[in-house]
C-alpha positions in Angstrom: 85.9 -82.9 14.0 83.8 -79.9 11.6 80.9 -79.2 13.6 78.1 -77.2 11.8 75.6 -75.6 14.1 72.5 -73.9 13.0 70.2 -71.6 15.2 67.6 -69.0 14.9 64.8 -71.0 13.4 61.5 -70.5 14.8 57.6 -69.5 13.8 57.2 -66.1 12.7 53.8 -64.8 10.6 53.2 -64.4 6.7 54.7 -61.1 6.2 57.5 -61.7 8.8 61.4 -61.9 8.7 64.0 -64.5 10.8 67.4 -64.1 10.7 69.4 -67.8 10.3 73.0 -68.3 11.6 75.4 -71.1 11.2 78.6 -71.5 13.0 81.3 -74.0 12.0 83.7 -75.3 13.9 86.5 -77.8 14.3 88.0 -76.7 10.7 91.6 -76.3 9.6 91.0 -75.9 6.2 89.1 -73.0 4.4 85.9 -73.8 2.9 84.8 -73.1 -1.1 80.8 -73.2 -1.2 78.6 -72.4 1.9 75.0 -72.5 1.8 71.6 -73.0 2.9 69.0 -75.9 1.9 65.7 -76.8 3.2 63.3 -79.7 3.5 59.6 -79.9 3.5 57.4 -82.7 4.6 57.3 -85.1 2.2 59.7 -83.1 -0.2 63.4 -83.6 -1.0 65.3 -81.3 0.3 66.1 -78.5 -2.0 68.5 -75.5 -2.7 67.9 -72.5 -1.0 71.1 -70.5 -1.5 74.8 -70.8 -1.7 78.1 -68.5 -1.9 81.5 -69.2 -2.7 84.3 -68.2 -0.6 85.0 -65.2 -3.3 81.5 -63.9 -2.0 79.0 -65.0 -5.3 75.5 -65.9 -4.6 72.9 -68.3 -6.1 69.2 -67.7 -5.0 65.8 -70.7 -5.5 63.9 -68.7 -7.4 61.0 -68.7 -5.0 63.2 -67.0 -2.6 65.0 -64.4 -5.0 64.4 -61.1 -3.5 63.7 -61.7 -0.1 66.5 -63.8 1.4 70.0 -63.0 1.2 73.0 -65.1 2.2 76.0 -63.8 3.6 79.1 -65.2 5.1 82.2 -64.8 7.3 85.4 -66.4 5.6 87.5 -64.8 9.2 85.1 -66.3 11.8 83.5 -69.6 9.4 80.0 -68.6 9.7 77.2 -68.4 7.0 74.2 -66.3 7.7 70.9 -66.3 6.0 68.2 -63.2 6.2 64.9 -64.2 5.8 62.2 -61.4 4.8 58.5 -62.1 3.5 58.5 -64.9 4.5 55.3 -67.0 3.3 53.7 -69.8 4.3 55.5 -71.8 1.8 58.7 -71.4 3.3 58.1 -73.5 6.4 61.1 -76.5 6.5 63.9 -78.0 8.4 66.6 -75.3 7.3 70.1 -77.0 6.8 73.7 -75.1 6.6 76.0 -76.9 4.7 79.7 -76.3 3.5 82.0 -77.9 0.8 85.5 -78.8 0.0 86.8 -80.8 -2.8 86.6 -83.8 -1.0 83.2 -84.1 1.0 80.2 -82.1 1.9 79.3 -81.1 5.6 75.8 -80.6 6.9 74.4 -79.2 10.4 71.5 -80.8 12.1 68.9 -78.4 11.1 66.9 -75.7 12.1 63.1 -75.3 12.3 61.3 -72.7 10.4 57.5 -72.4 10.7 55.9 -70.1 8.7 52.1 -69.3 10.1 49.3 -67.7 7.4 
C-alpha cells in the first residue's frame, strides 16, 4: 500500500522560511510527477509546484522565487523549501505523486503563516 507522509508544517512569521518533506512509501514502481499543492479555507486547493522524475519544475506564480521543490528519485521523497513566506501562504500543504494510472495524496501538513 503507497503511503505518502508529509511533515515539517508549522507557524513561522512574515519574513520567515519552513522547510516541507514528504516521504513515500510502500512503492514498487517509480513515480513521473511529484509535487506540492495547498488548500486555504474556503479555497480549492491549488497548485503549488510540481517536478517530473527528469528533475523539471513548475512554480504558482505567487510563489515563484521563494520556494523551490526538489526531489529524491533513490530514496522517493519530494521536498519543498519555503522562504518569504507571507501571510498569504497559510494552508493545509499536500504532497502528492503520479503515475499513469492514479494520483496519490498524503494527509497534509499545516502551515500557518503569522503577520
Amino acid at each position: 500500500q503507497v503511503q505518502l507522509v508529509e511533515s515539517g508544517g508549522g507557524l513561522v512569521e512574515a519574513g520567515g522560511s519552513l522547510r516541507l518533506s514528504c516521504v513515500i512509501s510502500g512503492a514498487t514502481f517509480s513515480f513521473n510527477d511529484m509535487g506540492w499543492y495547498r488548500q486555504a479555507p474556503g479555497n480549492q486547493r491549488e497548485l503549488v509546484a510540481t517536478i517530473k522524475r527528469s528533475g523539471g519544475t513548475n512554480y504558482a506564480y505567487s510563489v515563484k522565487d521563494r520556494f523551490t521543490i526538489s526531489r529524491d528519485n533513490a530514496k522517493n521523497t519530494v521536498t519543498l523549501q519555503m522562504n518569504s513566506l507571507k501571510s498569504e501562504d497559510t494552508a493545509v500543504y499536500y504532497c502528492n505523486a503520479e503515475v499513469p494510472w492514479r494520483s496519490y495524496w498524503g494527509q497534509g501538513t499545516q502551515v500557518t503563516v503569522s503577520s
